[in-house]
TIMARVEX-784219 format. One record per atom (N, C-alpha, C): x, y, z; residue in one letter. Coordinates in steps of 0.001 Angstrom, whole numbers, padded with zeros to 6 digits, always signed. Layout:
<rodrens>
XYZA;...
</rodrens>
This chain:
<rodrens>
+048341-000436-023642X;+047782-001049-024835X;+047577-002549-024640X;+048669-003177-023787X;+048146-004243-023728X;+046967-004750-022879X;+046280-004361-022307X;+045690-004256-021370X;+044243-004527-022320X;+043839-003258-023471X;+043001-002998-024459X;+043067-004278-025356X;+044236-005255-025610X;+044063-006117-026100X;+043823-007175-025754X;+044097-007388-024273X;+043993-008878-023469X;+041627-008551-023473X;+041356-007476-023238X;+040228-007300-023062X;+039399-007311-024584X;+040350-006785-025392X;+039631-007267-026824X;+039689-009030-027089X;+040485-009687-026684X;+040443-010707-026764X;+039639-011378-026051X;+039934-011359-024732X;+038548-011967-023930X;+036739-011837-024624X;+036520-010478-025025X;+035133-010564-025719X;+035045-011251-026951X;+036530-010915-027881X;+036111-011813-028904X;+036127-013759-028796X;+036610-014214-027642X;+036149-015345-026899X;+035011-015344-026801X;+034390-014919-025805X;+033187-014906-024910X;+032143-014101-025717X;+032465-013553-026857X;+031229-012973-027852X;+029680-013341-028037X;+029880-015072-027875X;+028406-015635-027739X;+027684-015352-026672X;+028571-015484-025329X;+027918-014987-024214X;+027610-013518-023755X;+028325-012423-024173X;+027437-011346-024589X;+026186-011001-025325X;+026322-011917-026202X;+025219-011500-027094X;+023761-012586-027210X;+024017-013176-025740X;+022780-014057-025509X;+021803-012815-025096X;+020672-013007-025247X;+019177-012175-025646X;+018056-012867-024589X;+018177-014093-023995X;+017301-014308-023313X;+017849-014567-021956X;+018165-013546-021481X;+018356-013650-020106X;+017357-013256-018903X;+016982-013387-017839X;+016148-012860-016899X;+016409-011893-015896X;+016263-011063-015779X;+016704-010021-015147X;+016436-009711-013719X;+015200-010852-013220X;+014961-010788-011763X;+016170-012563-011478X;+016416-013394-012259X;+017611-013952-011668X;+019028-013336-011888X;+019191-012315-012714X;+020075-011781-012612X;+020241-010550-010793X;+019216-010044-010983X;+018987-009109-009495X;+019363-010039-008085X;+018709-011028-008473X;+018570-011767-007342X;+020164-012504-006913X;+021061-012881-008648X;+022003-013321-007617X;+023232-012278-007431X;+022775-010948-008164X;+023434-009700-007317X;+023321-009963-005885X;+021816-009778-005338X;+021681-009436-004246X;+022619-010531-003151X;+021788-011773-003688X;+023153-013148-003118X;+024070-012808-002714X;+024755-012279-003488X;+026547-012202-003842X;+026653-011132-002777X;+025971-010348-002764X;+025627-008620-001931X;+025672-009301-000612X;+024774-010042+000002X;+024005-010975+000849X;+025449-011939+001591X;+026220-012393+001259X;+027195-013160+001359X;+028296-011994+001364X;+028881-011682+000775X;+029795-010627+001051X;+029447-009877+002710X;+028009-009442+002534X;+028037-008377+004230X;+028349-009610+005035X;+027609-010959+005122X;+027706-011495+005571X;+029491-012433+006374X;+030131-012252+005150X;+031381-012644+005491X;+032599-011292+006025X;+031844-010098+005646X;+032597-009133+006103X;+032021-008428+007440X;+031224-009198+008333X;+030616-008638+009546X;+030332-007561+009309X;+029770-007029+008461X;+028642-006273+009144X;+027101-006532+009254X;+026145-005360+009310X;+024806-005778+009640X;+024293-006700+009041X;+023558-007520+009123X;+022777-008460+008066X;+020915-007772+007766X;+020775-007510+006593X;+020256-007346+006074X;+018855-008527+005350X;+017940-008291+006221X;+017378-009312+005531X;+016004-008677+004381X;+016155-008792+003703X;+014889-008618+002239X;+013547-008895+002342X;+012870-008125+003636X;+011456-008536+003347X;+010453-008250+002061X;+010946-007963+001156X;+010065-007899-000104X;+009851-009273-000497X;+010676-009920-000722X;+011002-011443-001047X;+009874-012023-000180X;+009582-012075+000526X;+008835-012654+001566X;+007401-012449+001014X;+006247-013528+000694X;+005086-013356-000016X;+004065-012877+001004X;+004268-013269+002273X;+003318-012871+003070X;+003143-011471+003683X;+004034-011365+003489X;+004762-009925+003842X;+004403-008676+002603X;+003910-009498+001577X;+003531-008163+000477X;+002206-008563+000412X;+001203-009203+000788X;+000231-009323+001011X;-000437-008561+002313X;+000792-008972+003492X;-000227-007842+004473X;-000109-006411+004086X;+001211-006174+003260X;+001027-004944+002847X;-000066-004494+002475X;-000652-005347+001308X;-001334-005102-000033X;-002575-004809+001429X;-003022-005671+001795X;-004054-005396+002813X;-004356-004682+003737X;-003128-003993+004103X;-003562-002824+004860X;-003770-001385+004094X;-003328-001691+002659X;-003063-000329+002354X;-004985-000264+001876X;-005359-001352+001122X;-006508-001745+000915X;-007465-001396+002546X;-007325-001975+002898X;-008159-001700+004245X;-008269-000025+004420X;-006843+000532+004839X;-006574+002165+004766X;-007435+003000+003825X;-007580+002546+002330X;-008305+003377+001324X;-009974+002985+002019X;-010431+001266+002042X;-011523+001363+002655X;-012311+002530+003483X;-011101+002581+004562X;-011581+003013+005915X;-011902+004668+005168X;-011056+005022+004413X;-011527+006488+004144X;-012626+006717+003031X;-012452+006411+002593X;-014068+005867+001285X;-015067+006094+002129X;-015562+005016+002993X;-016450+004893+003497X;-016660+006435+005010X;-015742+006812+005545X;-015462+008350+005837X;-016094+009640+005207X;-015322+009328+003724X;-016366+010023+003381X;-017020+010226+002371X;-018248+009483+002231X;-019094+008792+002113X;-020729+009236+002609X;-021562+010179+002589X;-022476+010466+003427X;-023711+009528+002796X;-024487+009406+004258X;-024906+008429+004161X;-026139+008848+003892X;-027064+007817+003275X;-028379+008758+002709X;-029478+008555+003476X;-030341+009315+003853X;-031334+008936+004981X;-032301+008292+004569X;-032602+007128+005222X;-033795+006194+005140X;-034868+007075+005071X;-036169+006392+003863X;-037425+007473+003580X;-038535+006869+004115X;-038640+007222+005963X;-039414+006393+006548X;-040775+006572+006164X;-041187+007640+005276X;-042582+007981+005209X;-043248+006183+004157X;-042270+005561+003098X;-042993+004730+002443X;-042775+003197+003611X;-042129+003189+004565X;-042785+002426+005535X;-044030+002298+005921X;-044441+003304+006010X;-045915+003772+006746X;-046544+002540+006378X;-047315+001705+006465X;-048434+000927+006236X;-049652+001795+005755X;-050343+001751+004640X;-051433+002461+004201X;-051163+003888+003871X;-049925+004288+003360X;-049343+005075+002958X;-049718+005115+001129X;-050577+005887+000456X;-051143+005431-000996X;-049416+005635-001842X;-049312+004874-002985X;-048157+004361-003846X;-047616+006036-004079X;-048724+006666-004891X;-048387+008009-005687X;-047781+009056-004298X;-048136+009154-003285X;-047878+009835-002521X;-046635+009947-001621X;-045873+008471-001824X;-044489+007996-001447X;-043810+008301-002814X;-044663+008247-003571X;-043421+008938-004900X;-042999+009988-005192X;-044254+010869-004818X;-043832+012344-004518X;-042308+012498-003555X;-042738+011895-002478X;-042008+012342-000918X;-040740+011357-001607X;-040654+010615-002055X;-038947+010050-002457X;-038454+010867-003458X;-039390+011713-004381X;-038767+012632-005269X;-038182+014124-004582X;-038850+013686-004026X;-038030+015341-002963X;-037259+014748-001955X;-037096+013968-001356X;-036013+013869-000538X;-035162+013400-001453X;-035040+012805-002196X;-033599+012814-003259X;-033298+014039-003916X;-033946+015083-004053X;-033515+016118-004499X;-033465+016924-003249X;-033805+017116-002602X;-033460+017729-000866X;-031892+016658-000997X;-031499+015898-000815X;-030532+015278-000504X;-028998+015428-001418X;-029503+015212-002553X;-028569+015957-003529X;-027797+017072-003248X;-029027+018136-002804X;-028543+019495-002765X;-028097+019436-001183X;-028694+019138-000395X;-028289+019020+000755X;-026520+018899+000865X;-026558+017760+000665X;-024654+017240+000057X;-024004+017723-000394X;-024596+018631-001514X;-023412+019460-001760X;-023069+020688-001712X;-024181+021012-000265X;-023828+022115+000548X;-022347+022451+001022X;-021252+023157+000952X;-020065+023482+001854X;-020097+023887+003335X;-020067+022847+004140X;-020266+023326+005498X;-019417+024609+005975X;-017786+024647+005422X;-017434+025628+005187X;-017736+027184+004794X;-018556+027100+003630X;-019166+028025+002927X;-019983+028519+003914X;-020988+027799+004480X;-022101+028109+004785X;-021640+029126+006122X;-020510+028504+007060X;-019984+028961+007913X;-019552+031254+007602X;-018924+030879+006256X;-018799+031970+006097X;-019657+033178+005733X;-021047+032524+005008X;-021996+033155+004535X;-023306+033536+006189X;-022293+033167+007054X;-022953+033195+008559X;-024869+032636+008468X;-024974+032158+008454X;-026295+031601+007927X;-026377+031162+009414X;-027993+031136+010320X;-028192+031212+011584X;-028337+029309+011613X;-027896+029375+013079X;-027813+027635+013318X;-028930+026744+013254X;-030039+028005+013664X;-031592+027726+013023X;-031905+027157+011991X;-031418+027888+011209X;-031816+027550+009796X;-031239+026315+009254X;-030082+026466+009556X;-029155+024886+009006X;-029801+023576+009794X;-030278+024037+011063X;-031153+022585+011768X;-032024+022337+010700X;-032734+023268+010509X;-034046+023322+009793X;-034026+022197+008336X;-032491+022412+007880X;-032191+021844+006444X;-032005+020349+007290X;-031466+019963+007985X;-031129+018389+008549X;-032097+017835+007908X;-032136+016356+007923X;-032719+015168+008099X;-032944+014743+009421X;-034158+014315+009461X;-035241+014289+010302X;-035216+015160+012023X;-035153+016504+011686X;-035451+017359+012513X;-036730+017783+012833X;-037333+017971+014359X;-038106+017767+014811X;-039608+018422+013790X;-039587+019550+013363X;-040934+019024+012186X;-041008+018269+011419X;-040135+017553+010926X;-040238+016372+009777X;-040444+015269+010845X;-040326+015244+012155X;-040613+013996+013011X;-042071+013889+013385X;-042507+015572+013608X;-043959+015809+014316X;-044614+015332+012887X;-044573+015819+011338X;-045342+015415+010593X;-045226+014185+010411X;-044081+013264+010886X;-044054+011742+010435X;-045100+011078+011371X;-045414+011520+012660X;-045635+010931+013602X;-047402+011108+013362X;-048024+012341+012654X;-049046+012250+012237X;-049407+011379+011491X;-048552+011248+010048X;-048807+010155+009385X;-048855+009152+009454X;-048296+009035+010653X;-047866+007214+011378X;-049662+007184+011893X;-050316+008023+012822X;-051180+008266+013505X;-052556+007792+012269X;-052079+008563+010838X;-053435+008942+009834X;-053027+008681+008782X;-052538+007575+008156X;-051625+007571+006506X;-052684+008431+005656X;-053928+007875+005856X;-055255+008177+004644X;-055321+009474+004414X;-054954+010375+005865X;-055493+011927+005731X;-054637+012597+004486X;-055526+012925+003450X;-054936+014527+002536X;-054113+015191+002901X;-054684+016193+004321X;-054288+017678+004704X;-052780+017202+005374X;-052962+015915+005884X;-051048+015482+006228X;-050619+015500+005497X;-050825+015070+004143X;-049967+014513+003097X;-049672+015608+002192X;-050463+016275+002363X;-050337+018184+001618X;-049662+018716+002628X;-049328+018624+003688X;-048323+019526+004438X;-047106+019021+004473X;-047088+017429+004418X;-045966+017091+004411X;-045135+017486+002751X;-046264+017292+001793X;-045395+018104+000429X;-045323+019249+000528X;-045587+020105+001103X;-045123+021465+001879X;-044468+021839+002240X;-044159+021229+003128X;-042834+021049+004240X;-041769+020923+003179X;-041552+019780+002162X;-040500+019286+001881X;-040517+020689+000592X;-041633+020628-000119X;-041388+022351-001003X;-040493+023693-000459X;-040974+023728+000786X;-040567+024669+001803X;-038906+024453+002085X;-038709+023233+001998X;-037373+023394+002425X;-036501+023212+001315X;-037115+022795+000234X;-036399+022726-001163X;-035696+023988-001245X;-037048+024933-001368X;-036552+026474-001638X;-035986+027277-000541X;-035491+026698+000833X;-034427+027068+001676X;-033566+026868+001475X;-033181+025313+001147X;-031470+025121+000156X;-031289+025775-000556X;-031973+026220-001780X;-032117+027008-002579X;-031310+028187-001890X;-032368+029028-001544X;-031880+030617-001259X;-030284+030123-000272X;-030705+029335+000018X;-029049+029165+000828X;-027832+029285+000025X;-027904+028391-000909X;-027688+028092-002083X;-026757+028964-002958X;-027621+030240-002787X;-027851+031725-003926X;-026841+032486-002910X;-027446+032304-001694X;-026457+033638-000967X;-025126+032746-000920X;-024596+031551-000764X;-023230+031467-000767X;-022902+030981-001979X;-023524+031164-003301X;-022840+031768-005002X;-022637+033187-004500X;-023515+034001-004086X;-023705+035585-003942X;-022191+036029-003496X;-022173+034957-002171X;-021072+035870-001373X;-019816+035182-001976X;-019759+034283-002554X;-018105+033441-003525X;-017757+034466-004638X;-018934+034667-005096X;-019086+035669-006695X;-018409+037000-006085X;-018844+037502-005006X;-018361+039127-004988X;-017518+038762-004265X;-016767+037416-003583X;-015327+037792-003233X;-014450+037343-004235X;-014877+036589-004957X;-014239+036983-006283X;-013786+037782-007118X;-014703+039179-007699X;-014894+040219-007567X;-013309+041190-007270X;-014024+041133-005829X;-013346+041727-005115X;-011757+041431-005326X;-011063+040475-005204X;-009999+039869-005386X;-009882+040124-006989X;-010310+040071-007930X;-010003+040729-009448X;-009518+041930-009289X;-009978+043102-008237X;-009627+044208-008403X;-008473+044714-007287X;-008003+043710-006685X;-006997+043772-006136X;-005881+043956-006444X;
</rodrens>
């Protein structure tokens, strides 16, 4: 009991200093750690040093972790193919508007093809060349146009071409919903 009273007494002393309200809690941590810091120190063992404390030291952090997210962002990230046809010199305005409206929609869909998927829906290696960016008929028709901007019958094959391959993504498209849908399916009735 006496023990309960020497300690009731001490707080009712020191009452003000309990009940101070503005204290800081990173100088309170800090001269824990001190005290922590000095103690190993006088009792040999390891010394411990606090690189958090250290400003430069949470900066290269901050910067590599920053750099790290960079590096994968940009990974993956696909990149969109330059639309060399409105380079052309003498290439008419309306006719580059066409060809940028389909390669952004060729590209769209392109992207969010599953290379995966496609793998499984066995689709021939042919055909997936065929979907690329700038594979060798989209080079032979560029190279005409480079040759003839003015000609029609280029400029109608080349919106051809790109029609043509619209509706290859497409059916590509359909058969790997087709084949996800019935293994779906399939797995319901499992």
């Amino acid at each position: 009991m006496e023990e309960k009273d020497k300690l009731k007494d001490f707080i009712r002393q020191h009452r003000s200093d309990f009940e101070e309200t503005s204290w800081d809690k990173n100088k309170v941590w800090n001269n824990l750690e001190d005290k922590l810091f000095e103690q190993q120190l006088h009792s040999g063992e390891k010394k411990i040093i606090p690189l958090y404390r250290k400003t430069w030291i949470r900066v290269a952090a901050a910067a590599i972790i920053i750099g790290i997210a960079v590096f994968i962002g940009n990974s993956m990230i696909k990149e969109k193919p330059v639309n060399q046809i409105c380079s052309i010199q003498g290439v008419p305005a309306q006719f580059c508007s066409q060809v940028s409206s389909y390669e952004e929609s060729l590209f769209q869909k392109y992207s969010k093809l599953d290379k995966q998927k496609l793998k499984q829906v066995q689709i021939p290696d042919d055909v997936l060349k065929e979907i690329e960016f700038n594979n060798p008929e989209q080079q032979r028709l560029l190279k005409d146009l480079k040759n003839n901007p003015q000609n029609q019958n280029i400029q109608d094959a080349i919106l051809e071409y790109y029609k043509a391959k619209l509706k290859l993504i497409n059916k590509i498209e359909e058969s790997v919903n087709k084949k996800n849908t019935t293994k779906n399916e399939t797995n319901t009735y499992i």
